[in-house]
C-alpha positions in Angstrom: 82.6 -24.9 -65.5 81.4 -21.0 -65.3 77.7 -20.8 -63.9 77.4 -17.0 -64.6 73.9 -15.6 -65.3 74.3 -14.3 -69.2 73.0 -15.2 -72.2 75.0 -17.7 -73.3 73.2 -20.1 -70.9 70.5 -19.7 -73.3 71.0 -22.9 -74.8 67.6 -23.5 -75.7 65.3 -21.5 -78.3 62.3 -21.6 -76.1 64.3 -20.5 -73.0 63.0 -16.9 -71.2 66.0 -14.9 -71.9 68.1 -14.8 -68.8 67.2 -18.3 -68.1 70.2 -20.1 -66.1 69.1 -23.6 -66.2 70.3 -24.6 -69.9 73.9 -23.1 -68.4 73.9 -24.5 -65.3 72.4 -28.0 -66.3 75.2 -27.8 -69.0 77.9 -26.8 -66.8 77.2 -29.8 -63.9 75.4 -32.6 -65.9 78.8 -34.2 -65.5 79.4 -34.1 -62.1 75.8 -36.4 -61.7 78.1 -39.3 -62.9 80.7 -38.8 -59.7 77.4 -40.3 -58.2 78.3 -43.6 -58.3 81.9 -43.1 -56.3 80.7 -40.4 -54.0 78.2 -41.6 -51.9 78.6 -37.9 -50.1 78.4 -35.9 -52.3 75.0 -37.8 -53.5 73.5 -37.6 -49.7 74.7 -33.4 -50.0 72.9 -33.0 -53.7 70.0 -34.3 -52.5 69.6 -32.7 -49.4 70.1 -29.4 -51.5 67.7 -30.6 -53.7 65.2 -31.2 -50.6 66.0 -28.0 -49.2 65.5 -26.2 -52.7 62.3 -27.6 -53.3 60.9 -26.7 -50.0 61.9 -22.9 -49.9 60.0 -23.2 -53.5 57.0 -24.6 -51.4 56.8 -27.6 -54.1 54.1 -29.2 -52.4 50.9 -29.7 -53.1 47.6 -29.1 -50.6 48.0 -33.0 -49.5 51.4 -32.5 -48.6 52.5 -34.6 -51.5 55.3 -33.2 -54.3 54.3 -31.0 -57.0 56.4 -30.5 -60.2 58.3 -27.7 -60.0 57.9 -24.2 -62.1 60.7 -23.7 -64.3 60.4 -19.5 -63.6 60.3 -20.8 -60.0 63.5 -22.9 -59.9 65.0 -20.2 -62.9 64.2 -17.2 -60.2 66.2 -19.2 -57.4 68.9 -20.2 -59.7 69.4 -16.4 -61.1 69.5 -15.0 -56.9 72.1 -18.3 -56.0 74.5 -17.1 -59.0 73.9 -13.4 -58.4 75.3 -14.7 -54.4 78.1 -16.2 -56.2 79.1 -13.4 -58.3 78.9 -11.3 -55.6 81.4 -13.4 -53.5 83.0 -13.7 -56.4 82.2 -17.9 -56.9 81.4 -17.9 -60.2 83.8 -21.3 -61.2 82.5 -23.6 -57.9 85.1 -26.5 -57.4 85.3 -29.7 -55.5 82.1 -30.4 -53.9 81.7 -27.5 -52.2 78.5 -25.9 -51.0 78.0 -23.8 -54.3 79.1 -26.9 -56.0 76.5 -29.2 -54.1 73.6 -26.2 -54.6 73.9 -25.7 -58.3 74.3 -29.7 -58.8 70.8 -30.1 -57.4 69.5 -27.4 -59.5 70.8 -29.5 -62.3 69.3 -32.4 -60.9 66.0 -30.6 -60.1 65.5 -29.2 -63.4 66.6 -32.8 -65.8 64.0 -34.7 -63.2 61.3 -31.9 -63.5 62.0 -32.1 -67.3 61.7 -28.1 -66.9 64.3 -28.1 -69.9 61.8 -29.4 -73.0 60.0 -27.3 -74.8 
């Protein structure tokens, strides 16, 4: 489950090249089903997610959500995996916080639909 910033997370053909979120929603659609047996970890994604959305200021002049920018949320993701390469993270396990952070990416980015064309 490697979340490293290269292009073979370029899953898509319309993808920016150096685009993360084809990798990383690859790499941790599958821990969105431990969902149903982990109420934790659920409560811990989406307060990532929360806290991921407001440092991307995805809100709109009545307060209310905006959709997110895929170069926004791609930006973040590339500077959280650069982080991790530079602690040397780059295969996140359990539910730790890299784990919990990159999982709300995912989450972000299917619910956004920033991955169609």
């Amino acid at each position: 489950m490697s979340a490293t910033p290269d292009e073979s997370h370029r899953l898509l053909p319309d993808q920016p090249a150096g685009c993360p979120l084809p990798g990383i929603v690859a790499a941790f659609t599958p821990r969105l089903a431990e969902f149903a047996a982990a109420p934790g970890f659920v409560a811990a994604v989406d307060q990532h997610a929360a806290q991921i959305r407001e440092l991307l200021h995805a809100q709109g002049p009545e307060l209310a959500p905006r959709p997110l920018d895929r170069a926004e949320l791609s930006a973040y993701a590339l500077g959280l995996l650069d982080a991790l390469a530079e602690t040397g993270r780059l295969e996140p396990v359990g539910h730790d916080y890299a784990v919990q952070r990159l999982t709300a990416v995912c989450w972000l980015a299917r619910e956004q639909g920033l991955l169609a064309p």
